[in-house]
N, C-alpha and C positions, 0 to 999 in steps of 0.2 A: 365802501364800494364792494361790488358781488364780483364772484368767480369768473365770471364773465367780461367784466370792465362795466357794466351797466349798473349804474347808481340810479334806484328807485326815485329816492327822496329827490334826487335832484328833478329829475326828468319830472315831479308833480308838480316842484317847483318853477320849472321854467314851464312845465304847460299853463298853472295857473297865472303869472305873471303875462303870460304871452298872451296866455286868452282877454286876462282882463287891459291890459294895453290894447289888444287890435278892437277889443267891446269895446273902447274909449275912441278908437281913434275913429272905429263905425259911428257912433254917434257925432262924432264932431263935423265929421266929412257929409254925414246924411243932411237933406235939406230940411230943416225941422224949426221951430218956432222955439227962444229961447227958455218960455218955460215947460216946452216937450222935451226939449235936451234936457233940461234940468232934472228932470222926474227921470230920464232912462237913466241918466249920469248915478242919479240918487238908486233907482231901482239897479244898479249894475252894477256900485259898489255894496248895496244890503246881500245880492249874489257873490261876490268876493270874498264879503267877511265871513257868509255864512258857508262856503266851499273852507278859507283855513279853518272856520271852527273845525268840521268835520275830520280835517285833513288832520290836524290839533287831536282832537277825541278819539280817531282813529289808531294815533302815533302811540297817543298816553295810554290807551287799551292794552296795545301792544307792546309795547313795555313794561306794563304793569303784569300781563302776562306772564312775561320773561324773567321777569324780577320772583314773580309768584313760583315759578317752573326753578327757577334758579336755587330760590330757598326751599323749595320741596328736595331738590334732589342734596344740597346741600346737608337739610336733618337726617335722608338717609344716609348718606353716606357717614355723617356724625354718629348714627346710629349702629352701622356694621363695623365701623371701626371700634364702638364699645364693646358690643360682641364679641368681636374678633381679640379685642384686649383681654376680655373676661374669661373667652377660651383660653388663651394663653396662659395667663397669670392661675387659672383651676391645674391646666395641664402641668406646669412649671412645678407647683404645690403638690401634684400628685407624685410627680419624678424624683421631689426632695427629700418626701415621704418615704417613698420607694428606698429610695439611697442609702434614707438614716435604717432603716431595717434592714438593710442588707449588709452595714457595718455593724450593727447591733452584732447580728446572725455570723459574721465573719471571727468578731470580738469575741463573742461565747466560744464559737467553735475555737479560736486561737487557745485561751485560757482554759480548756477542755486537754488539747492538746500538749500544751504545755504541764499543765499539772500529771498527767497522765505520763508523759516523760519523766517527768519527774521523779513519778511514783517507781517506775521501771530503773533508774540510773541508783536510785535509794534502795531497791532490792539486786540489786548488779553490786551495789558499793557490800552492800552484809554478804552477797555470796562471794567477794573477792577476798571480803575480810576471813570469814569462817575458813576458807583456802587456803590462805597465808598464815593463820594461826594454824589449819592443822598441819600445812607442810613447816613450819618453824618447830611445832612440835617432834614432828617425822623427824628432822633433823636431830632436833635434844637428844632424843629418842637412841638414834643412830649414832651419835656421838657418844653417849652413855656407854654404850655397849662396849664401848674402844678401849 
């Protein structure tokens, strides 16, 4: 049924049934010799059948349309969705990419840091040590004297 409340299919349907009943009832009511009836009866109903064929080939047209329209927009839509997946799944690859170099880059520079500390706390330890031996000395030193 349409938007409307008016159903097409029905409305051809009761026009053709209507038509061909009151053709029927025209010829029967009309004053006519039984094999003149007979022939409009025959020619009334070859009009009937050939109104559903139409009505028939017109339906399946139009459906087969819609079927057609239906899987056309179906493959694209199948089709941007791959796309859309393939953008994704490249962008995703690129960001991981990106990440693992940036921890790479993070890593070096940590172990940079770190050993360079290192180096600084191992020349802090000899200049505390060369201090403490020479003020242990200054002491000896100082005490000798006594």
């Amino acid at each position: 049924m349409s938007e409307n409340g008016f159903d097409r299919d029905s409305f051809f349907k009761g026009l053709l049934i209507g038509g061909t009943l009151g053709a029927i009832a025209a010829l029967l009511f009309a004053p006519k010799s039984g094999k003149e009836l007979r022939g409009d009866i025959r020619r009334k109903s070859e009009e009937a059948v050939e109104g559903s064929k139409r009505l028939y080939n017109d339906a399946r047209a139009r459906a087969s349309a819609i079927i057609t329209e239906a899987v056309d927009k179906a493959q694209a839509l199948r089709e941007e969705a791959t796309e859309q997946l393939a953008s994704a799944r490249s962008k995703a690859e690129e960001l991981l990419t990106s990440a693992g170099h940036k921890v790479d880059e993070l890593s070096e520079s940590a172990k940079e840091y770190f050993y360079d500390t290192k180096e600084e706390v191992a020349k802090k330890k000899v200049k505390a040590e060369k201090a403490v031996t020479a003020g242990v000395q200054a002491a000896r030193k100082e005490f000798e004297k006594k």
